[in-house]
C-alpha positions in Angstrom: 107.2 -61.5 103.2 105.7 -65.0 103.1 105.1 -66.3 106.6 107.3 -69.8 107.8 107.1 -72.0 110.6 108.9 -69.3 113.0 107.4 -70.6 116.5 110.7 -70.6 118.2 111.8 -67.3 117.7 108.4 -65.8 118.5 108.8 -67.7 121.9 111.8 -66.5 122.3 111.7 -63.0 121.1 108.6 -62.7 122.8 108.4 -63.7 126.7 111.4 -61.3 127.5 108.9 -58.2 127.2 105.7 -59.5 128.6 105.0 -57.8 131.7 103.3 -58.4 134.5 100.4 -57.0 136.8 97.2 -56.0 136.2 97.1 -53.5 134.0 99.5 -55.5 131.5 97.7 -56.5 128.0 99.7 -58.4 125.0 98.5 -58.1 121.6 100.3 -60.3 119.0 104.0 -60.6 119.2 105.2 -59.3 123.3 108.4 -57.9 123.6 111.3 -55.5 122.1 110.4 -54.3 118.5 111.3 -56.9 115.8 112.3 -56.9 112.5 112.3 -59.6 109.5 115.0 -61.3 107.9 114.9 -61.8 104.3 115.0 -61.8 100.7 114.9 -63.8 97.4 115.1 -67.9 97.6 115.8 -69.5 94.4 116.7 -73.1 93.1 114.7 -74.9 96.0 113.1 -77.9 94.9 113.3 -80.5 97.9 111.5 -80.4 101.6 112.7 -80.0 105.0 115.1 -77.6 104.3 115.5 -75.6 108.0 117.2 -72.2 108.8 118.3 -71.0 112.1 119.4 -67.8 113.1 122.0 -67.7 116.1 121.8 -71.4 116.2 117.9 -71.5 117.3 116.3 -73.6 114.8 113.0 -72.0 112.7 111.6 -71.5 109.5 111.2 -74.9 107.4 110.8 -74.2 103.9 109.1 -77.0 101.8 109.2 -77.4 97.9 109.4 -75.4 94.9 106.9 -73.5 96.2 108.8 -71.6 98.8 110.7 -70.1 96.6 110.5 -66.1 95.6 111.8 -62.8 95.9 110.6 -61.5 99.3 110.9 -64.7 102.0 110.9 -64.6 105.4 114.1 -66.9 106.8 113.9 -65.3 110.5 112.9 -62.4 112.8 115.6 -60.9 115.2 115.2 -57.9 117.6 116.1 -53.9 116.7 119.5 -53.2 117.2 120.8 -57.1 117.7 123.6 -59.1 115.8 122.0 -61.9 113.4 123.5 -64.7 112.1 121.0 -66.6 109.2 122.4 -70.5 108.3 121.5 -73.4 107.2 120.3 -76.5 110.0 119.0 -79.0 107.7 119.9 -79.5 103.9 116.3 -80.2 101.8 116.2 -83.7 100.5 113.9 -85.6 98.2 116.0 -84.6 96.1 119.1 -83.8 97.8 119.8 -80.2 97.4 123.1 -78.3 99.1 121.5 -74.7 100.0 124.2 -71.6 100.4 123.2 -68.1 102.6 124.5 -65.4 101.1 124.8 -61.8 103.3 123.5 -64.1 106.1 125.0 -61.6 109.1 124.9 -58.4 110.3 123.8 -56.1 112.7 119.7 -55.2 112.6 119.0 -51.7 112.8 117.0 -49.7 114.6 113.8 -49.8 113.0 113.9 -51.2 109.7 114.0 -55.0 108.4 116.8 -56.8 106.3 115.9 -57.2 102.7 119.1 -58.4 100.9 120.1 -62.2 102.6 119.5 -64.7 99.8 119.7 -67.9 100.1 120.6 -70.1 96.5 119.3 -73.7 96.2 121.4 -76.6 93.6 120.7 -80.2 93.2 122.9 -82.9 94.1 124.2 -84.8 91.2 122.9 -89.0 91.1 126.2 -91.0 92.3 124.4 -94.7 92.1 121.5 -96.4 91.3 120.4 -99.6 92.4 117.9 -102.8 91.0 116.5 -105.6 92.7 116.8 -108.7 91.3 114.0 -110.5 92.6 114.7 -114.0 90.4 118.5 -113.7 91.4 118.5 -112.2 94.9 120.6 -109.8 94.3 120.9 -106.0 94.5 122.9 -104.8 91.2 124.7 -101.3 91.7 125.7 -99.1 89.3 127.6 -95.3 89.1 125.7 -93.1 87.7 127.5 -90.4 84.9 125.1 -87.2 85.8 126.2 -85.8 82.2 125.5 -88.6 80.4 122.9 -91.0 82.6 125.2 -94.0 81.7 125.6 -96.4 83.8 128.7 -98.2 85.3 128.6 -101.6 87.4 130.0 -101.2 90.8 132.9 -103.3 91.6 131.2 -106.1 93.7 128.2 -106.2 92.3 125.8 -107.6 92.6 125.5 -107.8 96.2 123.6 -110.6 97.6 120.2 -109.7 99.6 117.4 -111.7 100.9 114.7 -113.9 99.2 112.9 -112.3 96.5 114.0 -109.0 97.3 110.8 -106.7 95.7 111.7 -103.1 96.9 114.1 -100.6 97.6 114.8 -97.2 99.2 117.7 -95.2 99.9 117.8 -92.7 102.8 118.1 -89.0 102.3 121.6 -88.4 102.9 122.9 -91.4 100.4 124.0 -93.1 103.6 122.0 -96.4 103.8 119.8 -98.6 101.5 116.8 -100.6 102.7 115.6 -103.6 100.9 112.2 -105.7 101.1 112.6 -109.4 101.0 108.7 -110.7 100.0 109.4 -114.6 101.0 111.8 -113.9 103.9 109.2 -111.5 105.2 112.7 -109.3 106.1 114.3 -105.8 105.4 117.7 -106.1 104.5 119.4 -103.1 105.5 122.9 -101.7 103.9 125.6 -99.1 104.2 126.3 -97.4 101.0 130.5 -96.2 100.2 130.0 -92.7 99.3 133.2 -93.3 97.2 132.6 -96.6 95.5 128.8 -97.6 96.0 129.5 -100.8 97.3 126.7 -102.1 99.8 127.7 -103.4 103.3 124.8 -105.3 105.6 124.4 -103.5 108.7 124.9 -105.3 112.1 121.2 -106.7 113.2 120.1 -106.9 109.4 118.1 -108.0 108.3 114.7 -107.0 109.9 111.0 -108.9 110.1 108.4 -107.5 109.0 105.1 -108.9 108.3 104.4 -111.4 105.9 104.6 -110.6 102.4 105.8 -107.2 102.2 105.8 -105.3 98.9 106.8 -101.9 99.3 108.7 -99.9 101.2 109.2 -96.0 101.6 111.3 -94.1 103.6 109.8 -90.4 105.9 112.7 -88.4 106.7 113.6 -86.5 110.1 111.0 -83.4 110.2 110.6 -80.3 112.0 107.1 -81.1 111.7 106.8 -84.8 111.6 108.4 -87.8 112.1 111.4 -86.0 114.5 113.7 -89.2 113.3 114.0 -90.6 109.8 110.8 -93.5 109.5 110.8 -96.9 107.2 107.5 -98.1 106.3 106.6 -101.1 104.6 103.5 -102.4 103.2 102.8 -105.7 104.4 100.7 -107.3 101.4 99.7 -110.9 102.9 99.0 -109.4 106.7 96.8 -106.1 104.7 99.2 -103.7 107.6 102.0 -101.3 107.6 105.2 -101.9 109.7 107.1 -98.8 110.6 110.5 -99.0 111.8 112.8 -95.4 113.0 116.1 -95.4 111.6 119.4 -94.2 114.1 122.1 -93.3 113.6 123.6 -95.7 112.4 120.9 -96.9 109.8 119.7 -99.8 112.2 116.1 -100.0 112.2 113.6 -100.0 115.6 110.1 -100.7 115.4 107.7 -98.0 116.0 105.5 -97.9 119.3 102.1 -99.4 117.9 103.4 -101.0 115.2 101.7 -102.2 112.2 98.8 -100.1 111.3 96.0 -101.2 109.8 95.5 -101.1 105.8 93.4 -103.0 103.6 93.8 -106.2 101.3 97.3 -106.4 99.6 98.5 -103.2 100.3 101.0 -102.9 97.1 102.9 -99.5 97.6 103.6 -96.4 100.5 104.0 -93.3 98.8 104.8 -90.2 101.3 103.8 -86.7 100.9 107.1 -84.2 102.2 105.1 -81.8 102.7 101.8 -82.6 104.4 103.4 -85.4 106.5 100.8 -87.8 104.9 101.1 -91.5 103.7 99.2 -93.2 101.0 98.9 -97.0 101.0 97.5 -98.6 97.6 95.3 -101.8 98.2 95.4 -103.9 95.3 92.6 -106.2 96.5 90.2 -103.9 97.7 90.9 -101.3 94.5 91.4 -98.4 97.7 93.9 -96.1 99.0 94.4 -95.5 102.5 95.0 -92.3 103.5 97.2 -91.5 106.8 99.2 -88.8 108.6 102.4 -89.5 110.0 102.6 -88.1 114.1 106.3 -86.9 115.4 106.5 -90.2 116.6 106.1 -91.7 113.3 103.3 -93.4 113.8 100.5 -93.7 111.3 96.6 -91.9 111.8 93.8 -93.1 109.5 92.3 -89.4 108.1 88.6 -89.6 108.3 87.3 -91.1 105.2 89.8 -93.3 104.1 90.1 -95.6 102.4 89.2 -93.9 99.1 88.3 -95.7 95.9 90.8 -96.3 92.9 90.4 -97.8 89.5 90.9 -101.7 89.9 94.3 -103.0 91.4 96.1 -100.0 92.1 99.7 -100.6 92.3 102.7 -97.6 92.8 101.7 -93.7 93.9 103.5 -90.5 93.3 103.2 -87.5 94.8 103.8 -84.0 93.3 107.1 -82.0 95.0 104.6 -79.2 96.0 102.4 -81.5 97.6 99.7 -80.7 96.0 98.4 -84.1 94.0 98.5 -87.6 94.2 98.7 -90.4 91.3 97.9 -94.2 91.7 98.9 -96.1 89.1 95.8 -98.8 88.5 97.1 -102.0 87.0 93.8 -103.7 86.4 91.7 -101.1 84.8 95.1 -99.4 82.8 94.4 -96.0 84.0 95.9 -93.3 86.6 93.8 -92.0 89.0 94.4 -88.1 90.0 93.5 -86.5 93.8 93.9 -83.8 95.6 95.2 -84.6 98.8 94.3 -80.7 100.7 92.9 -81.4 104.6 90.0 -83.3 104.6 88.7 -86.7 102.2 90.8 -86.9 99.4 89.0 -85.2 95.7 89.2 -86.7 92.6 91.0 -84.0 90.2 89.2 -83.1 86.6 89.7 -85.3 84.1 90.8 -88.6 86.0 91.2 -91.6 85.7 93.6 -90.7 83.1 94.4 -93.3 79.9 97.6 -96.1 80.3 99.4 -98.4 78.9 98.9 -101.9 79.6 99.5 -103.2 83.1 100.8 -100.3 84.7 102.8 -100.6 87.9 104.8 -97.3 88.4 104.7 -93.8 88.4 107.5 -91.4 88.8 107.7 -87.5 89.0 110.6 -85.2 88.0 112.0 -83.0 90.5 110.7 -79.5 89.0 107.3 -81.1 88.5 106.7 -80.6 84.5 106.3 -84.2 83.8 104.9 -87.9 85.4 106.0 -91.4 83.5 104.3 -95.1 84.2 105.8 -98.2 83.1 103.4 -100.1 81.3 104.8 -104.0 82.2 102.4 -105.4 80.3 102.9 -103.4 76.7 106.9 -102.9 77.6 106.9 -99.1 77.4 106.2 -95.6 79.6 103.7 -93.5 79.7 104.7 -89.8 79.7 102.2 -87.2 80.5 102.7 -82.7 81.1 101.4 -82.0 84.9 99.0 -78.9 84.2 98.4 -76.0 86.6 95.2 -77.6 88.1 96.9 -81.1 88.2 95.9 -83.0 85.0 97.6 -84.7 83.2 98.0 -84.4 79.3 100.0 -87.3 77.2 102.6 -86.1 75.4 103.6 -85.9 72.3 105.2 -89.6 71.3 104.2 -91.2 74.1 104.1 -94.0 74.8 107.7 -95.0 74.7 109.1 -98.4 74.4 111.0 -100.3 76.6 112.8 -103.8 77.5 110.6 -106.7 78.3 108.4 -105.8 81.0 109.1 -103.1 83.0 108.7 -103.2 86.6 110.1 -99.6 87.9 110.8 -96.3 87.4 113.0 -93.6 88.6 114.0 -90.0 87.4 117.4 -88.6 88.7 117.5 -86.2 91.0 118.5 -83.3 88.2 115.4 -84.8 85.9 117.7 -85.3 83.4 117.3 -89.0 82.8 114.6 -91.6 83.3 115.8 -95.0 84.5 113.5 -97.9 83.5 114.0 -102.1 85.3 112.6 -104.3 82.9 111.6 -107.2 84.7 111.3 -109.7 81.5 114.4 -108.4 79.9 116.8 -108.4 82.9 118.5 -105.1 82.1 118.0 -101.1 82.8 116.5 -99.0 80.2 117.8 -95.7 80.5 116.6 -92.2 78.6 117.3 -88.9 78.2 114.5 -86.4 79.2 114.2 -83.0 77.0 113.6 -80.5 79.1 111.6 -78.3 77.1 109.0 -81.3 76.0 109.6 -84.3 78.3 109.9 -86.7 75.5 112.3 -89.6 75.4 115.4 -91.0 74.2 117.4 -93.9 74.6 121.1 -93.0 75.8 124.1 -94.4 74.4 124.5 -97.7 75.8 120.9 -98.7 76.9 119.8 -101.4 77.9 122.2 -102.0 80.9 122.2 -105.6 82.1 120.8 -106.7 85.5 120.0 -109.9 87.5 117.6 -111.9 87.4 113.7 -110.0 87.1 114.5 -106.1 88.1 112.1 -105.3 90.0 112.2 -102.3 91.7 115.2 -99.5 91.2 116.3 -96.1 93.5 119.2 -93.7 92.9 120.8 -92.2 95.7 122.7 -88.6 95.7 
C-alpha cells in the first residue's frame, strides 16, 4: 500500500513493546504485530486532507496524486477495535471527504483491505473583484450549473485605497484584501448564506509599503501549524507574513518581512511541498522559499532564479509538481520544476503569450492552464502534458473585455472567470471538459466597479 505520513501511530504502536536490558534489539517497527488499514481513495483533488484513527491524527494525503486502489489511511494493532475518520477536510479546492467501512475489529493476523474513502468538490458559492479605481470589493453568487453570476445584496462593499488583491481562506470564512496606497490588509467576514462582507475588529492591517499580492498558506500537518497571510510588499522588495486565528484577525509572524527582490508582484504557494514563490518584476527573478511550522519564510539555496522579463502572477500545478510565471515584459510563460534542490527549467519553456500577460490560473484536475493577456484583451489556454509542457490549444487565444487583469477557475473547473480591468465588468466562460476550449456563458460580461483587478471565489 502507498506509504503516508503515519509518525504518530508508529510512536504509538511502537514504544509499548520495546523492551529493555541488554540483550534487547529493535529492528523497524517495536511492539505488538500490526496490521494496515486500507483501500481505494478516489475523487481527491485538494491538499491537507488528514485521517485519524481512534482520534490520533496521521496520514495526510496531498493532491490528486494520492489517489488509488490500494492506500494506506492507518496501521492499528492485531486483534484491536479501529475507528478510520476524517480530521481535516482537503482544501484548495474545498472538497467534503466521506469513510466508508471505516470500523471494525482487526484480526489476528491479516490487514483491512475494504475502507474507502470517496472525495467530492464543493460547489463555488461567491466570487469576488477588486475595484481598484472605485475602492470597492463587488460580490457576486455564483450558479455552479450555470457559472452566472448574481450581485450580492450590499454590494459593492467598500475597502481600502486602491485595493489590488484578494484571497479568501480555505473554509469560505474570511476574505483578505490588499490596499496598494494604504499600505493595509483589509480583512472581512464572509455570510455563508448571503455573501455579504463584514470588516473584522482590528482591520485593517499594515503592511509594507506598496503591497501587490497576497496569498493565503493554510493550517498544515506539515507546515505552517496555523493558517498564514503573505503579502508581497512591491515598494519595500519584502514579504510580510501575518497567522490568521480564529477569528480571521491577523498577527504578524515572528521575523517578519523576509527579504525578496525588486517589486515583488505575486506569492504563489505550493500545498504540497510547503514552498512559496515570490515573482520580482524588477529584477526579472523568482524567489524561492519554504514555509517553517511557524510560518516563516527560508530562502532555498539558489534562489532567486531567472524569469523572462517582468514576471507578474505564478501557478502551481495541484500535484505539486510545476510552477508557471507569467512574464509580462517578454509575453511568455516560463515552466520549472520545483523538486528539492535549485528550481529546473522544464522542456520547451518559455512558452508563447499573448500580449502583456499578468495571470495564470490552473483547473483543479490539472488538464488545463489559462493567462490573461491585458494587453491583447484575451486568455491564453494551453493542455498541461505528462512532463509539464504546455501545448496551446485549439482556438486559443480567446477574447475578452478590455484589459483583463485576473483569472480564476471554479473550484469544479467548470467555468473560467475573467476581471477586465479596462472594461469594468467580469467575463465569464464555460470550460469543455474534454478540450478546455472556451465559451462565453449566457449573460457575460457581468458589470464591476471601477478597474477589476484581481478576483477569488470562495466555496
Amino acid at each position: 500500500m502507498r506509504s503516508t505520513q503515519l509518525a504518530s501511530w508508529f510512536v504509538l504502536l511502537g514504544l509499548a513493546g520495546c523492551g529493555g536490558g541488554s540483550g534487547s534489539s529493535c529492528m523497524g517497527l517495536c511492539g505488538p504485530l500490526v496490521a494496515n488499514l486500507g483501500g481505494p481513495l478516489t475523487g481527491l483533488v485538494g491538499s491537507n486532507f488528514t485521517l485519524q484513527n481512534n482520534s490520533v491524527a496521521g496520514s495526510t494525503l496531498q493532491g490528486p496524486t494520492a489517489n488509488g486502489a490500494n492506500v494506506l489511511f492507518a496501521i492499528a494493532n492485531f486483534n484491536t477495535s479501529y475507528n478510520v475518520s476524517v480530521k481535516t477536510q482537503p482544501t484548495n479546492p474545498t472538497q467534503t471527504c466521506v469513510v466508508t467501512n471505516g470500523s471494525g475489529t482487526v484480526p489476528a493476523s491479516s490487514d483491512i483491505t475494504n475502507i474507502s474513502v470517496t472525495c467530492t468538490t464543493n460547489p463555488p458559492r461567491f466570487a469576488y473583484v477588486t475595484n481598484s479605481g472605485t475602492n470597492t470589493i463587488s460580490a457576486y453568487s455564483v450558479d455552479a450549473n450555470s457559472g452566472t453570476l448574481a450581485a450580492v445584496t450590499g454590494s459593492p462593499f467598500a475597502t481600502g485605497s486602491v485595493p489590488v488583491a484578494i484571497a479568501i481562506d480555505g473554509a469560505g470564512t474570511y476574505a483578505y484584501v490588499v490596499n496598494q496606497a494604504d499600505a493595509t490588509i483589509s480583512a472581512y467576514e464572509i455570510n455563508r448564506t448571503s455573501g455579504a462582507l463584514t470588516l473584522l475588529t482590528g482591520s485593517p492591517y499594515p503592511t509594507g509599503p506598496g503591497p501587490t499580492a497576497l496569498a493565503i498558506a493554510p493550517a498544515s500537518a506539515l507546515a505552517p501549524a496555523s493558517a498564514t497571510v503573505f503579502v508581497a510588499n512591491g515598494d519595500a522588495g519584502t514579504v510580510s507574513a501575518f497567522s490568521i486565528n480564529t477569528v480571521g484577525q491577523l498577527t504578524a509572524v515572528s521575523g517578519s518581512p523576509f527579504a525578496a527582490g525588486t517589486l515583488p508582484s505575486s506569492v504563489t504557494l505550493d500545498y504540497i511541498n510547503n514552498q512559496a514563490y515570490v515573482a520580482n518584476q524588477s529584477d526579472s527573478t523568482i524567489s524561492d522559499f519554504g514555509i517553517s511550522v511557524a510560518g516563516t519564510l527560508i530562502a532555498r539555496s539558489g534562489s532567486p532564479f531567472a524569469t523572462g522579463s517582468g514576471p507578474r502572477g505564478g501557478a502551481v500545478d495541484h500535484a505539486g509538481h510545476y510552477l508557471y510565471v507569467a512574464n509580462a515584459g517578454s509575453n511568455t510563460l516560463s515552466g520549472y520544476n520545483p523538486a528539492a534542490g535549485p528550481l529546473t527549467t522544464l522542456s520547451g519553456s518559455p512558452y508563447a503569450a499573448g500580449s502583456g500577460p499578468l495571470a495564470i490560473a490552473g483547473d483543479p484536475l490539472d488538464k488545463y492552464f489559462y493567462v490573461a493577456n491585458k494587453d491583447s484583451n484575451n486568455v491564453s489556454a494551453y493542455s498541461l502534458g505528462a512532463s509539464g509542457a504546455l501545448t496551446t490549444l485549439a482556438g486559443s487565444p480567446f477574447p475578452t473585455g478590455a484589459g483583463p487583469a485576473a483569472v480564476a477557475v471554479d473550484p469544479m473547473g467548470r467555468f473560467l472567470y475573467v476581471a477586465n480591468g479596462g472594461a469594468d465588468n467580469v467575463s465569464v466562460f464555460a470550460i469543455t471538459a474534454s478540450s478546455g476550449t472556451l465559451s462565453a456563458v449566457s449573460g457575460s460580461p457581468y458589470a464591476a466597479g471601477g478597474m477589476p483587478s484581481a478576483i477569488a471565489i470562495s466555496n
